[in-house]
GUVO-499522 format. One line per 5 residues: number of its first residue (from 1); their letters; for each residue x, y, z of C-alpha. Coordinates in steps of 0.05 Angstrom, whole numbers, plus 5000, padded with zeros to 4 digits. Layout:
REM GUVO-499522
NUM) A) X:Y:Z; ... $
REM end
This chain:
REM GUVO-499522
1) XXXXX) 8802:3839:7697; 8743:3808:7734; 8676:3852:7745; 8661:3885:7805; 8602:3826:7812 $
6) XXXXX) 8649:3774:7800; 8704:3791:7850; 8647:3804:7900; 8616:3733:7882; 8691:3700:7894 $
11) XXXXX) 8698:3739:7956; 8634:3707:7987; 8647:3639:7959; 8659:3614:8029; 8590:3643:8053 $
16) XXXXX) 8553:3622:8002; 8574:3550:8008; 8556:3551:8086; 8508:3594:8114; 8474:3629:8049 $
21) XXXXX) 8478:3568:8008; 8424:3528:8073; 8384:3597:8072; 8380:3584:8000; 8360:3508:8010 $
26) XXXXX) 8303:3530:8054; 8269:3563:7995; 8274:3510:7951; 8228:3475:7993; 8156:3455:7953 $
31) XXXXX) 8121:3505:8010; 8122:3558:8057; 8112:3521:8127; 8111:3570:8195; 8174:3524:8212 $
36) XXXXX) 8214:3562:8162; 8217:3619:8197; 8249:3596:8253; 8298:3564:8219; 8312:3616:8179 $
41) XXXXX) 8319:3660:8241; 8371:3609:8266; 8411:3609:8192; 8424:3686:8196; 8448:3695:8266 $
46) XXXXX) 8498:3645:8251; 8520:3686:8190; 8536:3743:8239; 8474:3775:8213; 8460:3792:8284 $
51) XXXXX) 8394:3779:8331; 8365:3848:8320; 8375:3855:8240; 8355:3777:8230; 8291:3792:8267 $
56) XXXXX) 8274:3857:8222; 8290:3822:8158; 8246:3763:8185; 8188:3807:8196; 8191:3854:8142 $
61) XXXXX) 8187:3794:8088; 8124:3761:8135; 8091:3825:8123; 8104:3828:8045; 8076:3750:8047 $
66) XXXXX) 8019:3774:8085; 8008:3831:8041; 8024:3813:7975; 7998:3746:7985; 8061:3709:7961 $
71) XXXXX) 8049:3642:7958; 8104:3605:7919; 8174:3590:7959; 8211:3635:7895; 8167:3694:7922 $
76) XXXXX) 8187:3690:7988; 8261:3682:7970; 8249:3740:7932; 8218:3782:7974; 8282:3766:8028 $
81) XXXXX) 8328:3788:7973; 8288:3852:7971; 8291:3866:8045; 8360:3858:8053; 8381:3910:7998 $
86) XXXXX) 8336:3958:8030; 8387:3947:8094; 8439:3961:8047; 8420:4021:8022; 8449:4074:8060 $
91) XXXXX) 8434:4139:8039; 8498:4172:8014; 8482:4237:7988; 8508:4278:8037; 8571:4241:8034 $
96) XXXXX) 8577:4251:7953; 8564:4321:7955; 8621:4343:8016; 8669:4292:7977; 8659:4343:7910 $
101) XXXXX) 8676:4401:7936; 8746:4386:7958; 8801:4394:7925; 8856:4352:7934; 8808:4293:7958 $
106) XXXXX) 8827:4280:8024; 8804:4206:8059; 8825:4191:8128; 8825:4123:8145; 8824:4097:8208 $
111) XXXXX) 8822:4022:8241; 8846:3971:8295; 8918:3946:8271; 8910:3881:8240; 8840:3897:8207 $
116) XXXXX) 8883:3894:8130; 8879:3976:8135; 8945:3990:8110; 8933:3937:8048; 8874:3968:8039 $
121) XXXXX) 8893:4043:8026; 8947:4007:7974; 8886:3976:7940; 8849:4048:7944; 8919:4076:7917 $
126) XXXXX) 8916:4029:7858; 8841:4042:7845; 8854:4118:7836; 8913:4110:7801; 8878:4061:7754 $
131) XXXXX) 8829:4119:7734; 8882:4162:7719; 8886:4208:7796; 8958:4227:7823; 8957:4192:7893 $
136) XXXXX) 8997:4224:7961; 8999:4173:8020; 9011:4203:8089; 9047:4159:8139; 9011:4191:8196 $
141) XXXXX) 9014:4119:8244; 9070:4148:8267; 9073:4103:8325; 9103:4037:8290; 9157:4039:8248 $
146) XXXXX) 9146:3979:8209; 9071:4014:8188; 9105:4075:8166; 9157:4029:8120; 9103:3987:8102 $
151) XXXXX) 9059:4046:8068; 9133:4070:8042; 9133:4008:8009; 9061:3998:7973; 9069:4073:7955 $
156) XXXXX) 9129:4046:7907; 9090:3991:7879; 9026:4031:7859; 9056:4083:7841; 9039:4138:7890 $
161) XXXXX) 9073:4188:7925; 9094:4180:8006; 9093:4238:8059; 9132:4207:8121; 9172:4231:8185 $
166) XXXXX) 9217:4188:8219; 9175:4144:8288; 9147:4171:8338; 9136:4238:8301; 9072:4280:8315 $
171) XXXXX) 9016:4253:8265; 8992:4317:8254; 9052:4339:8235; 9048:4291:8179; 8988:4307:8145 $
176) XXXXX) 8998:4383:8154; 9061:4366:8112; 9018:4317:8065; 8964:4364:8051; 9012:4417:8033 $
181) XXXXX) 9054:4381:7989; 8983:4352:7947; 8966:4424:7939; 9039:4439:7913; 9048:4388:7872 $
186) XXXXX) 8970:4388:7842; 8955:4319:7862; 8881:4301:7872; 8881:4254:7926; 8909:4255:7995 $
191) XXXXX) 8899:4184:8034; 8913:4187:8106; 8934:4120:8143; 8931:4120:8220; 8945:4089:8277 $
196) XXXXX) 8904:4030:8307; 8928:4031:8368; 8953:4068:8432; 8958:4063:8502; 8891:4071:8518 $
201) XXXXX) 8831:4076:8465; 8817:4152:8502; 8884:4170:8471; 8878:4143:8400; 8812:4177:8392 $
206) XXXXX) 8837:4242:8417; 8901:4236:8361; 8848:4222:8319; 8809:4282:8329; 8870:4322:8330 $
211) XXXXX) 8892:4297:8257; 8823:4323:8235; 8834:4384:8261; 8897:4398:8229; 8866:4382:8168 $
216) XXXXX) 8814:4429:8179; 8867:4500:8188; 8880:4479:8115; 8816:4456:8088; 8751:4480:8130 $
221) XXXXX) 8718:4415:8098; 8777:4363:8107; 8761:4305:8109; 8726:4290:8045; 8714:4224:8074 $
226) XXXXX) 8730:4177:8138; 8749:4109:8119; 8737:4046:8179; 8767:3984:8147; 8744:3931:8189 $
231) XXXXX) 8759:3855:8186; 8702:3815:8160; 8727:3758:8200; 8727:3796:8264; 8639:3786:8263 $
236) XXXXX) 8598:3825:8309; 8662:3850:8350; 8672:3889:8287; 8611:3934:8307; 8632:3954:8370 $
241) XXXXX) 8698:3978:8341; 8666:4023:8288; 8617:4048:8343; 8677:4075:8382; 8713:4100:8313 $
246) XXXXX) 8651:4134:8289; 8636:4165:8363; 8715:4209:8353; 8711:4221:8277; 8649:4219:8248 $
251) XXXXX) 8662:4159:8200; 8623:4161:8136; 8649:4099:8102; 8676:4025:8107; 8725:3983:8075 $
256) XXXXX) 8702:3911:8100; 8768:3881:8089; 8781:3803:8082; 8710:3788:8063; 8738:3713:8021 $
261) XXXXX) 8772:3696:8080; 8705:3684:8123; 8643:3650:8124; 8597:3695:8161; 8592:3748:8107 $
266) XXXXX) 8518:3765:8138; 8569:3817:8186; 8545:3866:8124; 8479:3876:8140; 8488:3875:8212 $
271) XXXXX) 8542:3935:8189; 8496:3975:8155; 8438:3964:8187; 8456:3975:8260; 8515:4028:8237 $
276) XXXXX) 8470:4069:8193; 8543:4083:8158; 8548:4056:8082; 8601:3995:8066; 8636:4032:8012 $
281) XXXXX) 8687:3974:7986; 8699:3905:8009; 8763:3870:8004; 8751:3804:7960; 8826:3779:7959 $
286) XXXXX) 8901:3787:7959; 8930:3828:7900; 8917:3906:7885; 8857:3898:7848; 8817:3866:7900 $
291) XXXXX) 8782:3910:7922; 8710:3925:7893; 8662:3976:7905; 8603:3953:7942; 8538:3951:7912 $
296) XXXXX) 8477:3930:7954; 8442:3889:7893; 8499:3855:7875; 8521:3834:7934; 8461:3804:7957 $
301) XXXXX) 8454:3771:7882; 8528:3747:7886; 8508:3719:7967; 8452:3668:7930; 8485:3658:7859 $
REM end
């Protein structure tokens, strides 16, 4: 099985060969001219790094040449590196300590349809069950039927258990059922899958908020976490998405999902520094065990290896 820094360095093979890969060529340069800097700034927008969070980075490494009177092109590169974890590092404490207290686990995860959300609670599935957790998945997107047979069918394959009702069912319904079976049954993690889409984004917010407070008559402190899996490939359209998401249900988390299948992989620290919301997995390819836990460091080391 590959390591979490290898999976993340296949996953941004594509955006290390384009955009990261010229960033990379501008540092190999024999000096640091004032040109770079503008071509620099030119390199990251085009890796979805955004205008605002390019300009930040930009400056923030300026002022560590200034200050630490780098001189050599290594240094600089170096010093980028450096800045960009910082924008990685959200804080998470809060998030660790909420998540500990409840027992079973309960995630909610939410996202458009066609973001890779349902593959990517099978690959959450599989990561629990791979450390030895009894797994429930609630088929609260209650609104398609072919979501509800799809999560049927990845419960079978990894191995977890499957809460559904038949289409068009109330949601809440659903996980009222789900989190009373965990509790039953003893299992230790509840995953809730929901829907991505209804007729108007008013009304899928307001299910949303409704499935959280369900969750809450049984648990006070359900959720332990909220889950946005957005598409990688989607670039800065992604943001507004989780801006609307976060705005109903208080997201605390990402899945970046399909991160190998795109270029731009910059989206990250546009993500987490515009978001203020930590990346907590990204999806680096096809199969059940693609999915690795994000890790500011090594992604930025895996973006230049």
């Amino acid at each position: 099985m590959l390591s979490p820094f290898k999976k993340t360095e296949q996953a941004l093979k594509r955006s290390r060969e384009t955009w990261f890969g010229k960033v990379k060529g501008l540092f190999e340069r024999p000096s640091i001219e004032e040109g770079i800097w503008e071509e620099l700034e030119e390199l990251l927008i085009a890796a979805d790094v955004g205008v605002d969070t390019a300009a930040k980075l930009i400056r923030a490494t300026k002022e560590r040449v200034r200050e630490e009177r780098l001189q050599t092109t290594h240094q600089v590169h170096a010093a980028l590196k450096e800045e960009m974890i910082k924008i990685l590092m959200v804080d998470r404490a809060e998030l660790k300590s909420k998540a500990e207290n409840i027992s079973p686990k309960v995630i909610l995860v939410v996202g458009v349809n066609g973001s890779g959300k349902t593959t990517s609670i099978a690959k959450l599935a599989y990561s629990f069950e791979q450390e030895g957790k009894k797994v429930l998945l609630a088929a609260a997107d209650t609104f398609r039927a072919a979501a509800i047979d799809q999560l049927k069918l990845w419960g079978e394959r990894v191995g977890a258990h499957t809460v559904a009702h038949q289409p068009g069912a109330d949601p809440g319904a659903v996980v009222f059922d789900a989190l009373q079976a965990a509790k039953s049954r003893n299992l230790e993690v509840v995953i809730v899958d929901t829907a991505g889409r209804l007729h108007t984004k008013f009304n899928l917010m307001e299910e949303l908020k409704k499935i959280r407070r369900v969750m809450q008559r049984i648990d006070p402190l359900a959720p332990s976490e909220v889950l946005l899996v957005l598409d990688a490939t989607t670039g800065q359209n992604g943001l507004a998405q989780a801006r609307y998401f976060t705005e109903a249900v208080n997201v605390s988390g990402i899945i970046l999902a399909k991160l190998d299948s795109t270029a731009k992989g910059g989206i990250v620290l546009a993500i987490a520094d515009q978001l203020k919301i930590p990346i907590q997995f990204v999806g680096t390819g096809e199969t059940l065990d693609d999915l690795a836990p994000f890790e500011a460091q090594t992604f930025v080391e895996a973006l230049f290896s």
